[in-house]
N, C-alpha and C positions, 0 to 999 in steps of 0.2 A: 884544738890540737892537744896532741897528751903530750905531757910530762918525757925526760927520759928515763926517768924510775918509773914512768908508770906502764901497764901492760896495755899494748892496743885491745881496744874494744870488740870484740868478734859479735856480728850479727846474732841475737838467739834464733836459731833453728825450728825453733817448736813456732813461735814467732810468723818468720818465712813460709812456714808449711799452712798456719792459719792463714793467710793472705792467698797466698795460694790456691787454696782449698774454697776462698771465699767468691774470691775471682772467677774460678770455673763454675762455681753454682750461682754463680749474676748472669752468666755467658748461658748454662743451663736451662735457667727461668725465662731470658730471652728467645732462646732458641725455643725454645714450649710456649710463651706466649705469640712468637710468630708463627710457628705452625699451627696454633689453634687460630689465629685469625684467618689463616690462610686455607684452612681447613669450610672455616663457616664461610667465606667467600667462595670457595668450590661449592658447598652446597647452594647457597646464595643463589649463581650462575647458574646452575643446573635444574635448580628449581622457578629460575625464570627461562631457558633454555625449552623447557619440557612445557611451562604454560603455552610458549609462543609455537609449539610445535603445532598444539593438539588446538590453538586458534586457528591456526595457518589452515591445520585437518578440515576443522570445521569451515573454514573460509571454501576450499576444497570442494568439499562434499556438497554446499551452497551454491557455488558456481557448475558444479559438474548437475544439481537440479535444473538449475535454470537452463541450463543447454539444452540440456535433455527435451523440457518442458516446450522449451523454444522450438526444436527439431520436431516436435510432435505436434505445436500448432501452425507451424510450416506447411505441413503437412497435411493436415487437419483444412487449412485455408485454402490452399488449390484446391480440394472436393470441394466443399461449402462454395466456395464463390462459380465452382462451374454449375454445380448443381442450383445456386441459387440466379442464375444467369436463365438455365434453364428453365426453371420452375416460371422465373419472372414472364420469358416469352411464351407459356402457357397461359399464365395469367391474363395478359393483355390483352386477347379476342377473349375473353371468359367472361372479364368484366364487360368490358364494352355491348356482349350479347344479350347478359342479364341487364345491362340499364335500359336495355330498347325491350326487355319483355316488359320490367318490371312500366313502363311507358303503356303497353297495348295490354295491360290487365288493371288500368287502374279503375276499371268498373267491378271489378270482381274482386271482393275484399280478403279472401280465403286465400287466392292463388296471390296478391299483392302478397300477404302475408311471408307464402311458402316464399317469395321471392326476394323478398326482404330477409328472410333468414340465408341463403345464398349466397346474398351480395356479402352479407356480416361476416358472414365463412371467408369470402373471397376477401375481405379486409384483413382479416386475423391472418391468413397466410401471407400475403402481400407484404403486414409488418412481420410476418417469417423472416420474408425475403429481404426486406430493408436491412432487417440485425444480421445476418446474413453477409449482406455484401458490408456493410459499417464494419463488422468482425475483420474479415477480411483483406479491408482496405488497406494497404501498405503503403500508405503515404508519409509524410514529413510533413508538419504542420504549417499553416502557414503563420509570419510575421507580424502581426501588430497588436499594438495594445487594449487590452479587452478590461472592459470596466465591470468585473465579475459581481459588486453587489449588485449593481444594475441589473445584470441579465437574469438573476437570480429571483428579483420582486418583478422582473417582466416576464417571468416562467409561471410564475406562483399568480400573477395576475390574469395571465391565458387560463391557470386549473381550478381559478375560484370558483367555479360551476360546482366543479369535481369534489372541492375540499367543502364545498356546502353540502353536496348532496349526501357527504358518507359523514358527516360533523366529525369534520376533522382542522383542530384551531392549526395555524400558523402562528410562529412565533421567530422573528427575523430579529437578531443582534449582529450585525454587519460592518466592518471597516471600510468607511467609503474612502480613504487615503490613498489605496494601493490600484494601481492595474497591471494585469496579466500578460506577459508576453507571449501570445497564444492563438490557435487556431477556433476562433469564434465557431464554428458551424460545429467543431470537432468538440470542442468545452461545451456547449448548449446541449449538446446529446449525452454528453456525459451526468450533467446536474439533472438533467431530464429526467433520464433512466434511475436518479438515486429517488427522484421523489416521487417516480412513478413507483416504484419498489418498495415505498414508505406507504404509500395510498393502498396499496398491495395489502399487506400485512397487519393496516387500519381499515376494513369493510366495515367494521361497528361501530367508526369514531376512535379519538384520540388528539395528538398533540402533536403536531413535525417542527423544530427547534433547531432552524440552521442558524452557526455562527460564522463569523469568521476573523481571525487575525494575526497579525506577524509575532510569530513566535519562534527564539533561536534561527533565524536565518533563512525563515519557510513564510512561506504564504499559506494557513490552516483553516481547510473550509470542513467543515463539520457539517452532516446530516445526522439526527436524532429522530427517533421513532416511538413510540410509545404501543411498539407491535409484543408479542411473542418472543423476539428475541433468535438468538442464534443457538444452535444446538452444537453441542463439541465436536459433531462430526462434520456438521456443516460449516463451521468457519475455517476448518482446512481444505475445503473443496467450496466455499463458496463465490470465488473467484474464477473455477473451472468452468470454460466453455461447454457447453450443452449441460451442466449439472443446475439442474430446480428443484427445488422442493415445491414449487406449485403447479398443479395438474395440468394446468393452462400454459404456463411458462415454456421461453424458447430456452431458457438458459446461457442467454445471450448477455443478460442486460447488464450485469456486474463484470460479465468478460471484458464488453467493449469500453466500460468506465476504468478497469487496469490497462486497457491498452490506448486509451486517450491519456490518462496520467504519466505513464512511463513514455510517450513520443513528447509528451513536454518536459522530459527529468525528471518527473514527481513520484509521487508513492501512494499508494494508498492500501488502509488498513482497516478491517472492520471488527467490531467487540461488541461486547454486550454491555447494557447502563448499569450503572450500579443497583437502580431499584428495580427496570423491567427495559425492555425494547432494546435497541441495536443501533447501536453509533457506525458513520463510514466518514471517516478523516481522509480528506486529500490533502497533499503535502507536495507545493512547489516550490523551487529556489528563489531566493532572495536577488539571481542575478537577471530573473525572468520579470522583476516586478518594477515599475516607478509611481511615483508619487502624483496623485490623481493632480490637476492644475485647480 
């Protein structure tokens, strides 16, 4: 309290004005530091906005292939299977004719011969016609559980003729834990055709190196080759039906093994080894598989 002699206090001004002055420039620095976070969160946004677009794009542009691709073996398969329908009922009195010649010429070694090359003919197109209708076949696999290393040393034990005669080593590292929820007939043409295709590409000898095992949530069977390998233009079309690079080939074989993998959910992928030859990974779900007993 003052005095009554004394004079009341009066606020200094200059004082008031600095407070003032200080106040709007706290209020100022705020305002600037909110709009600059607010600033980098709009970019923030927009530059995950823009990833997720051009994923979506590409998601897009994946799925609109596959349609396509799908609409075109659609398509592709009602000819093939008529025409192999057909072929097949030409086959069947062709063969049957040439077994009863190559019978009434087996005095004459020249004409057995020519007849014998005939029937080999009539072979070679017959498995035309098998890949053919296997291509084609639009079924739904059946149900039970298939003991995949099994079938795999029982495949490779039917081709040890084959794998002696072109010296070509086997080399099996296999998970016997797991089996397949899978269409037995449909999976056995599948491993078939991979190591018929490894035999292929080994006419001089070499090394076939199937493994297999659970990895991230998959059942991962691996063929390894010690061939020539893949060329850059052939691992984008070597899945394509009718496309071979060998002179002989239907261009079947690699078809029907992506289209047994995807009727069972899986995937498959083919690349080249790091030193030589050509890997092909099949890839099934973990809900497809149980534990061997």
């Amino acid at each position: 309290m003052t005095s009554p002699n004394e004079e009341p206090t009066m606020p200094d001004s200059n004082r008031l004005w600095n407070l003032s002055a200080n106040d709007e420039s706290i209020d100022l620095r705020e305002l600037l530091s909110c709009w600059d976070k607010a600033t980098v969160r709009l970019q923030e946004t927009h530059e995950s906005l823009r990833k997720e677009v051009a994923r979506l794009s590409d998601e897009l542009e994946v799925k609109n292939r596959e349609l396509a691709r799908k609409n075109r073996l659609a398509d592709l398969g009602l000819v093939a299977s008529h025409i192999a329908h057909e072929v097949r009922n030409g086959l069947m009195p062709l063969t049957l004719y040439t077994g009863l010649l190559k019978r009434k010429v087996d005095s004459d070694p020249d004409t057995k011969r020519i007849v014998g090359k005939i029937e080999s003919g009539l072979t070679v197109l017959n498995t035309t016609v098998d890949d053919l209708l296997h291509f084609t076949a639009d079924r739904q696999p059946s149900q039970a559980y298939v003991p995949t290393s099994q079938m795999i040393r029982e495949i490779c034990e039917d081709l040890a003729p084959q794998f002696q005669a072109q010296n070509v080593q086997v080399r099996l590292d296999l998970t016997e834990q797991e089996m397949l929820l899978s269409d037995k007939d449909m999976l056995k043409r599948a491993f078939l055709n991979l190591i018929l295709n490894a035999l292929d590409v080994m006419p001089d000898g070499g090394i076939l190196t199937i493994t297999s095992q659970v990895n991230f949530g998959h059942l991962e069977i691996e063929f390894a080759d010690t061939g020539c390998g893949i060329s850059h233009t052939d691992v984008r079309r070597i899945f394509d039906p009718f496309y071979s690079t060998k002179s002989t080939g239907t261009g079947l074989g690699l078809a029907i093994v992506q289209r047994v993998v995807e009727v069972h959910q899986g995937q498959v992928s083919a690349m080249n080894c790091p030193d030589f030859g050509a890997a092909f990974t099949l890839m099934f779900p973990m809900k497809s598989l149980k534990a061997a007993a």
